[in-house]
C-alpha positions as CSV (number, residue, x, y, z in Angstrom):
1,X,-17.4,185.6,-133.5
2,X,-19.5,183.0,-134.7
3,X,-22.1,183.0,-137.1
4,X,-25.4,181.4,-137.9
5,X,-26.1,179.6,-141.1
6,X,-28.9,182.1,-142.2
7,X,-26.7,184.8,-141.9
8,X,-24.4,182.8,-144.2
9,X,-27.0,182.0,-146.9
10,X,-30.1,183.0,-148.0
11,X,-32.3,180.7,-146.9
12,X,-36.3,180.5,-147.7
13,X,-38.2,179.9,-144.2
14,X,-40.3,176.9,-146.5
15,X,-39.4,174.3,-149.2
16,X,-41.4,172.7,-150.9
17,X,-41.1,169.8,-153.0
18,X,-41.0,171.3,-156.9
19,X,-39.1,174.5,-155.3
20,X,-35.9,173.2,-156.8
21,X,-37.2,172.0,-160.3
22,X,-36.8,174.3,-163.0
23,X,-39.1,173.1,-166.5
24,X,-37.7,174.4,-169.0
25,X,-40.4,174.1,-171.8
26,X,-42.2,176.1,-169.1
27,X,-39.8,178.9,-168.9
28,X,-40.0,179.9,-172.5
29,X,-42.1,182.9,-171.4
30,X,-40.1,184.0,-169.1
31,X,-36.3,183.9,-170.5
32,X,-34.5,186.4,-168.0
33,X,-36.2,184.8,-165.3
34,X,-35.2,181.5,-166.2
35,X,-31.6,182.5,-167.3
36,X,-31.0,184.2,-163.9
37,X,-31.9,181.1,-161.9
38,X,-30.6,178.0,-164.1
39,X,-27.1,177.1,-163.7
40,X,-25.5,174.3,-165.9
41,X,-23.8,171.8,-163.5
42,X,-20.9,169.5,-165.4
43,X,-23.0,166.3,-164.5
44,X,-26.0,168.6,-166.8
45,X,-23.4,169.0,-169.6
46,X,-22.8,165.4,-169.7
47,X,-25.6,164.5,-169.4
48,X,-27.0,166.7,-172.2
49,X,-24.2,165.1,-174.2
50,X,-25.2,162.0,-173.6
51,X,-28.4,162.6,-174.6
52,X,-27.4,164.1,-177.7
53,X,-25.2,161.2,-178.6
54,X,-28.3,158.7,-178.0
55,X,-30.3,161.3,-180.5
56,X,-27.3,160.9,-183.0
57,X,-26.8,157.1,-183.2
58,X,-30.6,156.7,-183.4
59,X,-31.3,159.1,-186.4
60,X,-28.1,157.3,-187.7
61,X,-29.7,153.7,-187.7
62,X,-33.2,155.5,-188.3
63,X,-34.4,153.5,-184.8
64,X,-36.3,155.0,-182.4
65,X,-34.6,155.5,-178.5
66,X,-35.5,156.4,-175.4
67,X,-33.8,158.7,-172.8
68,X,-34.5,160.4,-169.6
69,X,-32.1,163.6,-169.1
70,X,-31.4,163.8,-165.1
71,X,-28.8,166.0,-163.8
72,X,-27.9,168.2,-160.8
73,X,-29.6,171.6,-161.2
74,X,-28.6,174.4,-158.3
75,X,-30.9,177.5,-158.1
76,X,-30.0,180.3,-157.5
């Protein structure tokens, strides 16, 4: 017996386009909220890595960096 794919998943009926964007320095006020949605992909670990190592060797050499932290974020 074959099934559809909204049986399968749930699905919302619209998506729009900051649906799947979670801001984090926006979520502070709502920690369980944010803690039951955002899930830490391995691309977000290294890319939080990364980001920390840019932070490190620029505090080291007291120079100022730039970085953009982009990963995959799924929500559930």
């Amino acid at each position: 017996m074959s099934k559809l794919i909204s049986e399968l998943l749930d699905l919302p009926e619209r998506v729009r386009k900051g649906d799947f964007v979670l801001n984090l320095s926006n979520s502070v006020n709502e920690p369980q909220k944010t803690l039951e949605r955002y899930v830490v992909t391995p691309q977000l670990v290294e890319c939080f890595n990364d980001s920390l190592s840019l932070i490190k060797t620029a505090m080291e050499a007291n120079s100022s960096k730039a970085a953009y932290l982009h990963g995959k974020l799924r929500v559930r």
